[in-house]
TORSERO-77365 format. One record per residue (C-alpha): residue in three letters; x, y, z. Coordinates in Angstrom, 1 decimal, decimal comma, padded with zeros to 4 digits. Layout:
   rest        u        v        w
    ALA        X        Y        Z
...
This chain:
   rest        u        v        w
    UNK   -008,4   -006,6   -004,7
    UNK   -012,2   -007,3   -004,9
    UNK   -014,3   -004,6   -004,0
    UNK   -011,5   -002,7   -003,0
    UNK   -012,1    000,8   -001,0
    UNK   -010,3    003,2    001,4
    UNK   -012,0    001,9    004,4
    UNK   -011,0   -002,0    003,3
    UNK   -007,1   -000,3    002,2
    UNK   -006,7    001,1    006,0
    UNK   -007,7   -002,1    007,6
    UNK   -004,9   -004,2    005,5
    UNK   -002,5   -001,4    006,4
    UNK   -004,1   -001,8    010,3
    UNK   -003,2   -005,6    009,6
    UNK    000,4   -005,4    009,4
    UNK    000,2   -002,4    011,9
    UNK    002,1   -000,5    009,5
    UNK   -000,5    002,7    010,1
    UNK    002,5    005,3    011,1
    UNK    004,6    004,8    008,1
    UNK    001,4    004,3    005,0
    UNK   -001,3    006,4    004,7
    UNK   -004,0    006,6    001,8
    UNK   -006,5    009,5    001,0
    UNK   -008,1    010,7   -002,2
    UNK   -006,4    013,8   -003,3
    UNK   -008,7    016,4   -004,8
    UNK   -006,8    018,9   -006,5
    UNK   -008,5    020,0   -009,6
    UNK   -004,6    020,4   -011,2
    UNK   -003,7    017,3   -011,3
    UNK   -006,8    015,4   -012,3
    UNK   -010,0    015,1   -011,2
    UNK   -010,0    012,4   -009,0
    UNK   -006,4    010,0   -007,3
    UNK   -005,3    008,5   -005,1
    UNK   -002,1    009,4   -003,1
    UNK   -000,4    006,5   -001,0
    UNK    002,2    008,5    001,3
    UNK    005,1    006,0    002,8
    UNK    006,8    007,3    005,3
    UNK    010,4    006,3    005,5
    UNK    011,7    008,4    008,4
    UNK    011,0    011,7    010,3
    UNK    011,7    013,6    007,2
    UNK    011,7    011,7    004,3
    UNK    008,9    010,4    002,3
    UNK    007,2    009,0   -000,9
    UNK    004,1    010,1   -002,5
    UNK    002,4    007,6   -005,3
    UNK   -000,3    009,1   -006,8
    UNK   -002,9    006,2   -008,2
    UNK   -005,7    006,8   -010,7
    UNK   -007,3    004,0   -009,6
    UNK   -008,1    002,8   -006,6
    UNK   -007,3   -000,7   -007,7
    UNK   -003,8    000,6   -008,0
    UNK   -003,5    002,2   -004,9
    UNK   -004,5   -000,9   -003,0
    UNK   -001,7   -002,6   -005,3
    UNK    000,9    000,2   -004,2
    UNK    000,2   -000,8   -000,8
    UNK    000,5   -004,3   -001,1
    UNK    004,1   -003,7   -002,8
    UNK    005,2   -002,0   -000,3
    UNK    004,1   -003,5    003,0
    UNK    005,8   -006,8    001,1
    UNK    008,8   -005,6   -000,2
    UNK    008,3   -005,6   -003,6
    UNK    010,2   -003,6   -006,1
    UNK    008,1   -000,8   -007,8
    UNK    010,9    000,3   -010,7
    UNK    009,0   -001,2   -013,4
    UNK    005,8    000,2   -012,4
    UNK    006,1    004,1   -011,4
    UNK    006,6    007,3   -012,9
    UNK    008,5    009,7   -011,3
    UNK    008,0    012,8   -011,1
């Protein structure tokens, strides 16, 4: 993604009106490092995934894999 920012994230989220089930926010927490990304997918009412990006380049990719289906295996670390 060109230029890629949080505002430009939300609309493609907005676009495939998948805004109750993704959300991205920069996550500040001096413990973990000083500056990511968290992508939170929402799979049901009480389950849910967290991808923390450093980048976010990556975070912007995250979405895209998951609003189109793509497996993620080969490119997270869980936790």
């Amino acid at each position: 993604m060109a230029k890629t920012s949080l505002k430009r994230i939300r609309t493609f989220i907005e676009m495939y009106d998948k805004q109750d089930e993704l959300q991205v926010q920069l996550c500040l927490d001096p413990e973990l490092s000083p500056e990511l990304y968290v992508v939170t997918h929402k799979l049901n009412d009480k389950d849910s995934n967290e991808y923390y990006c450093k980048t976010i380049a990556s975070a912007g990719q995250c979405v895209s894999q998951i609003i189109f289906n793509v497996p993620m295996e080969d490119n997270v670390t869980l936790a």
